[in-house]
C-alpha positions as CSV (number, residue, x, y, z in Angstrom):
1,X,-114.6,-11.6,-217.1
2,X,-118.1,-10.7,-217.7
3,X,-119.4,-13.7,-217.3
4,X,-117.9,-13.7,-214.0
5,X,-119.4,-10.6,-212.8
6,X,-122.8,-12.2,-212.5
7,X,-121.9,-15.1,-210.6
8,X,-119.9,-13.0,-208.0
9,X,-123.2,-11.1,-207.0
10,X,-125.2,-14.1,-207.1
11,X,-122.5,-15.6,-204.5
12,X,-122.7,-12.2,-202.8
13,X,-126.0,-11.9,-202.5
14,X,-126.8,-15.9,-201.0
15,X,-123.9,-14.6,-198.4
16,X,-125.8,-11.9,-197.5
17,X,-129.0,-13.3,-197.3
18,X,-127.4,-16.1,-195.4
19,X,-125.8,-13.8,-192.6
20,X,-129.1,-11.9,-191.9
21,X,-131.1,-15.5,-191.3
22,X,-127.7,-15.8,-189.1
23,X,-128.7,-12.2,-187.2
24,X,-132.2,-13.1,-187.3
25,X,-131.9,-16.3,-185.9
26,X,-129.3,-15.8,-183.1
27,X,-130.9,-12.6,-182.6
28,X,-134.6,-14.5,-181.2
29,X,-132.0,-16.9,-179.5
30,X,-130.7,-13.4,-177.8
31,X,-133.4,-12.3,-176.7
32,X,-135.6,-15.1,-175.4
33,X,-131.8,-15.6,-173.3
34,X,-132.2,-12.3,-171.8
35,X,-135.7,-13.0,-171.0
36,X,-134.8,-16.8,-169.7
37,X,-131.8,-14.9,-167.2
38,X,-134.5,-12.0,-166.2
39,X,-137.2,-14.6,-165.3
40,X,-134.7,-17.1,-164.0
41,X,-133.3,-15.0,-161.9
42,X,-137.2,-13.7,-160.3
43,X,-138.0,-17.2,-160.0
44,X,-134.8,-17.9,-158.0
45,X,-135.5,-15.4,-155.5
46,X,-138.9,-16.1,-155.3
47,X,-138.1,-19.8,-154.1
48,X,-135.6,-18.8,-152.2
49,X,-138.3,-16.8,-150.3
50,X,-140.7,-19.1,-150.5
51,X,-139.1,-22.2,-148.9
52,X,-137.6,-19.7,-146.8
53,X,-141.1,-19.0,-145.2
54,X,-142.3,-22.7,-145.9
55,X,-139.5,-24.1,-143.5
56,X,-140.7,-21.2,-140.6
57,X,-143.9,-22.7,-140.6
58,X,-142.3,-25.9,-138.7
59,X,-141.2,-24.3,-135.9
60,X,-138.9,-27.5,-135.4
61,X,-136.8,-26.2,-138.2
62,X,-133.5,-24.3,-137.0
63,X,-132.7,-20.7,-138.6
64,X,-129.3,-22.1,-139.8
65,X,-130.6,-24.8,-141.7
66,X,-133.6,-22.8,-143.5
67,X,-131.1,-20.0,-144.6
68,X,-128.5,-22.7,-145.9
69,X,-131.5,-24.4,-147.6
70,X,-133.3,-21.7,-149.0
71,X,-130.0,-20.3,-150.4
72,X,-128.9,-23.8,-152.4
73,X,-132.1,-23.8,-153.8
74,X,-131.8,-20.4,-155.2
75,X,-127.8,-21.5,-156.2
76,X,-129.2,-24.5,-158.1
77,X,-132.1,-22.5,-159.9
78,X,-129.5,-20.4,-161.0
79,X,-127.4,-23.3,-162.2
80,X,-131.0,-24.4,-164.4
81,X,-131.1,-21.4,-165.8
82,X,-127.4,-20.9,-166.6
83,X,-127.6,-24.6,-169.0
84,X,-131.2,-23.7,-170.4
85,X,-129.3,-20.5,-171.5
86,X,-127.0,-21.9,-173.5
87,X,-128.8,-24.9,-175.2
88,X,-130.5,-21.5,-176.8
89,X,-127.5,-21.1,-178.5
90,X,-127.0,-25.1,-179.6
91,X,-125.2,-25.8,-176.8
92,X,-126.3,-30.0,-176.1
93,X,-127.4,-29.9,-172.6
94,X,-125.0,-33.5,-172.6
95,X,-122.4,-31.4,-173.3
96,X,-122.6,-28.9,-170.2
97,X,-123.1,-31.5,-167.6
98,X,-119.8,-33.0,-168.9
99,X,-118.4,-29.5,-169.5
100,X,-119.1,-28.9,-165.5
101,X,-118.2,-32.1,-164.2
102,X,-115.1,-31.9,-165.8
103,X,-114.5,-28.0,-165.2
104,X,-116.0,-29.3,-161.1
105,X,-113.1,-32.1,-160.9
106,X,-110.1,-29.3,-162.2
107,X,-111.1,-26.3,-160.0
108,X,-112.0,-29.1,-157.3
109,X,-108.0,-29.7,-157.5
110,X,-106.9,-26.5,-157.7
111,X,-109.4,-25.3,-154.7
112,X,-108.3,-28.2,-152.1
113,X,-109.0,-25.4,-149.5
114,X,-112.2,-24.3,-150.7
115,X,-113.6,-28.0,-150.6
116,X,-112.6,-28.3,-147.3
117,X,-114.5,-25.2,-145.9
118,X,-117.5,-26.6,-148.0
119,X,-117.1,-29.7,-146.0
120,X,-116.3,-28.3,-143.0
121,X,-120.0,-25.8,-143.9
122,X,-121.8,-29.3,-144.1
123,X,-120.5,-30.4,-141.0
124,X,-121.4,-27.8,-139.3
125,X,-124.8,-27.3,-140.9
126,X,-125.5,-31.6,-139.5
127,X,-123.7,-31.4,-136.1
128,X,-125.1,-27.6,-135.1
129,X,-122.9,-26.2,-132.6
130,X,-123.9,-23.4,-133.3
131,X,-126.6,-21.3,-134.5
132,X,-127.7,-17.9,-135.8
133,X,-127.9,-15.4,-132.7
134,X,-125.6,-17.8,-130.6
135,X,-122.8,-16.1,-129.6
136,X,-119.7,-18.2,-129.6
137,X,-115.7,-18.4,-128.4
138,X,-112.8,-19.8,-130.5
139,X,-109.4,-19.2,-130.2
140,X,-109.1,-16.9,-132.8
141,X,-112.6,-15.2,-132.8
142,X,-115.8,-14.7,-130.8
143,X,-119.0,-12.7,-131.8
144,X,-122.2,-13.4,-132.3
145,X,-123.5,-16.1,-135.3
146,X,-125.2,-13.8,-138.1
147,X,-125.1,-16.6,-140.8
148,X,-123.8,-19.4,-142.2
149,X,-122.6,-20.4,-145.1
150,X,-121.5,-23.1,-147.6
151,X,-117.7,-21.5,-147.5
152,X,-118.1,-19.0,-144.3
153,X,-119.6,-18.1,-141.0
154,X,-120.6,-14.7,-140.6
155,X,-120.1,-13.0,-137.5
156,X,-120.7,-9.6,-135.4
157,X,-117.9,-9.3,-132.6
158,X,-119.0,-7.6,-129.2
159,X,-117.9,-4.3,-130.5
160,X,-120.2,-4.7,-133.8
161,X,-117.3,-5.5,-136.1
162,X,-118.2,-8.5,-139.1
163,X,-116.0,-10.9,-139.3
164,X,-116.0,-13.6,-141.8
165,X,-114.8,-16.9,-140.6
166,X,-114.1,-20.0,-143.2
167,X,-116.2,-22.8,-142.2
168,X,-112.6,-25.1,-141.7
169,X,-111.2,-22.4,-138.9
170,X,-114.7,-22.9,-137.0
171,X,-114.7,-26.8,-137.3
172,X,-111.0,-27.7,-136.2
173,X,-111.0,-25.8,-133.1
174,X,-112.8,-26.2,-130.1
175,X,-116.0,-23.7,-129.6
176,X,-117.7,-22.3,-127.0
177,X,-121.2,-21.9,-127.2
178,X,-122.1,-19.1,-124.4
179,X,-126.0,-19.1,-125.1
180,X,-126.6,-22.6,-125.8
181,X,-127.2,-23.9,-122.5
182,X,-130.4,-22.4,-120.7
183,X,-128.4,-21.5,-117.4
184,X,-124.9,-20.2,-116.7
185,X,-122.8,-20.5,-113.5
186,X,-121.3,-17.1,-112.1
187,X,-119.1,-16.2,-109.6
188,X,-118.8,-13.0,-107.5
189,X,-116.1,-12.0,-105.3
190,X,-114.9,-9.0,-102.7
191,X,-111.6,-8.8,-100.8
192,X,-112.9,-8.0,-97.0
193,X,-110.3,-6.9,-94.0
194,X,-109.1,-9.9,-92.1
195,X,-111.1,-8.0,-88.7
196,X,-114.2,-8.2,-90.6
197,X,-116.7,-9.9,-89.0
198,X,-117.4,-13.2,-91.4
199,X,-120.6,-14.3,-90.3
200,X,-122.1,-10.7,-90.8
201,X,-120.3,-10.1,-94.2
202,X,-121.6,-13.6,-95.6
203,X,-125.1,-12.8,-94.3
204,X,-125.1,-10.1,-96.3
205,X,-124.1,-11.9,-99.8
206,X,-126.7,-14.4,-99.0
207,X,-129.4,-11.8,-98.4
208,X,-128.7,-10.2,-102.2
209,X,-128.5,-13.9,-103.7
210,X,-132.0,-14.9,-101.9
211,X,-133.7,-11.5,-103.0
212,X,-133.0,-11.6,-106.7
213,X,-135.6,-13.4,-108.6
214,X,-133.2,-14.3,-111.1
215,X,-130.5,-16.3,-109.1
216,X,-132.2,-19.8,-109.2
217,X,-132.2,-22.2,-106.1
218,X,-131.5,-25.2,-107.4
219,X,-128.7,-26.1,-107.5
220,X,-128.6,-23.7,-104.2
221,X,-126.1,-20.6,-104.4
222,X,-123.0,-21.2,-102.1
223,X,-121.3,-18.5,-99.7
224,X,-117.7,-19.1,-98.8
225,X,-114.2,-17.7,-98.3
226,X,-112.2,-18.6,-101.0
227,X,-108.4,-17.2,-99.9
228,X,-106.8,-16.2,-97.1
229,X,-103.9,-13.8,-96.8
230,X,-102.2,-10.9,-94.8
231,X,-103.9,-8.3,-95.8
232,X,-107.5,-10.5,-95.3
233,X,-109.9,-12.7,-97.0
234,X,-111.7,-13.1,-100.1
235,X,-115.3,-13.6,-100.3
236,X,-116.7,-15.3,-103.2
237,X,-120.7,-16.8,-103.9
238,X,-121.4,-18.7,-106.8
239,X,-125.0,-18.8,-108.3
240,X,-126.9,-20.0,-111.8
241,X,-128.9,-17.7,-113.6
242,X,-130.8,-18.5,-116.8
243,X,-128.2,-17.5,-119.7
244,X,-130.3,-14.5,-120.6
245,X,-130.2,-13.0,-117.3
246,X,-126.4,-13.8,-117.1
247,X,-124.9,-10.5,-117.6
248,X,-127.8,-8.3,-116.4
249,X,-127.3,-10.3,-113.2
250,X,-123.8,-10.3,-112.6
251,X,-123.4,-5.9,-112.7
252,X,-126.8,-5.4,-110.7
253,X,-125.6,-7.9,-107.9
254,X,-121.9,-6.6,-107.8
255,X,-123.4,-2.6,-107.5
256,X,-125.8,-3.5,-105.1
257,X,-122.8,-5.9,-103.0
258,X,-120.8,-3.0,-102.6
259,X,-123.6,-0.9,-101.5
260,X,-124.6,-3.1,-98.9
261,X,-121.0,-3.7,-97.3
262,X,-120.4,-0.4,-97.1
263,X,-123.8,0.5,-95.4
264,X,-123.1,-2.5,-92.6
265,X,-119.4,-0.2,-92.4
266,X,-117.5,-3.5,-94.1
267,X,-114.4,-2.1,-95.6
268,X,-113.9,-3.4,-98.8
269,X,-110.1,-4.1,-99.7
């Protein structure tokens, strides 16, 4: 028994010595983590930043593409820093890129729908029809383009409400772009009494369409009637304006139609 005594504190006392070189060790491994995650992570933002600004110096580069960009390099800093984490603790670095391609092909699976918006996002990102600031149509939605994304589109409606639109809703529907093309058709039209005298009543929509800078003349604007009925006619011009001036144009040249009919004494119906 008492020879036993001294050979249980000599085990106790190599157990203990070997769990602080245990701390002690995995402690360092601890902390120079925390320090690779707090560095990683600056770096990650600063290159996100960086080839963020480096992209705006070619002015060729659209705003969609350097925001996707700059953002998957910042995602696969992240990832670095993630597996240089680990092998801290032991972890073979062999070991995580099987671990992930593995864990990739199971959630890849599971998330069917997810890959597709990811697809869909890459499609989008190659074939651009659209682009940040554009403000687009679908059958679902319509708002202006804020961002997008590798699983979303982000989106700010007319009445400045964000919507966030998976990437597969935007690519298997038809869009409309309204801001894409540099000039927009319009048409404006006023119901006249059938005793109204024509000639006078279309001289006075061509006068507004000649004296506003921003109706262009080629292709020329055209003034005709475009129904008859009982109770009169309908007016109607149609006229491009660059896109910008689209909406602007439309509300001044409707006020100031109105106006001018009913200074000639043109009763509008």
């Amino acid at each position: 028994m008492n020879g036993s005594t001294p050979d249980f504190f000599a085990a106790a006392g190599d157990t203990w010595q070997a769990l602080i070189a245990l701390v002690v060790a995995y402690s360092f491994s601890a902390v120079g983590a925390i320090l690779i995650l707090i560095i990683g992570w600056l770096i990650a933002g600063l290159a996100e930043r960086w080839s963020y600004r480096a992209m705006g110096a070619f002015g060729h580069v659209d705003e969609t593409v350097k925001r996707f960009l700059s953002k998957s390099l910042r995602y696969g800093v992240l990832i670095l820093v993630a597996i240089t984490v680990l092998s801290q603790f032991g972890v073979q670095t062999t070991s995580i890129i099987a671990a992930l391609g593995a864990a990739g092909l199971a959630v890849g699976l599971a998330l069917q729908g997810t890959l597709q918006n990811i697809a869909a996002g890459l499609m989008l990102l190659f074939l651009r029809p659209f682009r940040v600031g554009e403000y687009i149509e679908t059958s679902a939605i319509g708002g202006t383009i804020r961002d997008v994304g590798l699983f979303a589109t982000e989106l700010q409606t007319k009445e400045g409400i964000y919507v966030l639109a998976p990437n597969s809703s935007l690519w298997n529907t038809p869009v409309k772009n309204y801001t894409r093309n540099a000039t927009r058709r319009n048409e404006l039209t006023v119901k006249i009494g059938g005793d109204t005298n024509l000639e006078e009543a279309q001289a006075v929509l061509r006068g507004l369409l000649d004296a506003d800078p921003r109706v262009i003349n080629d292709p020329a604007p055209a003034v005709y009637v475009s129904e008859l009925s009982g109770a009169g006619l309908t007016l109607a011009a149609r006229y491009w304006t660059a896109t910008t001036d689209f909406t602007a144009a439309r509300f001044d040249l409707n006020r100031a139609l109105e106006e001018a009919l009913r200074n000639k004494g043109i009763a509008i119906k």
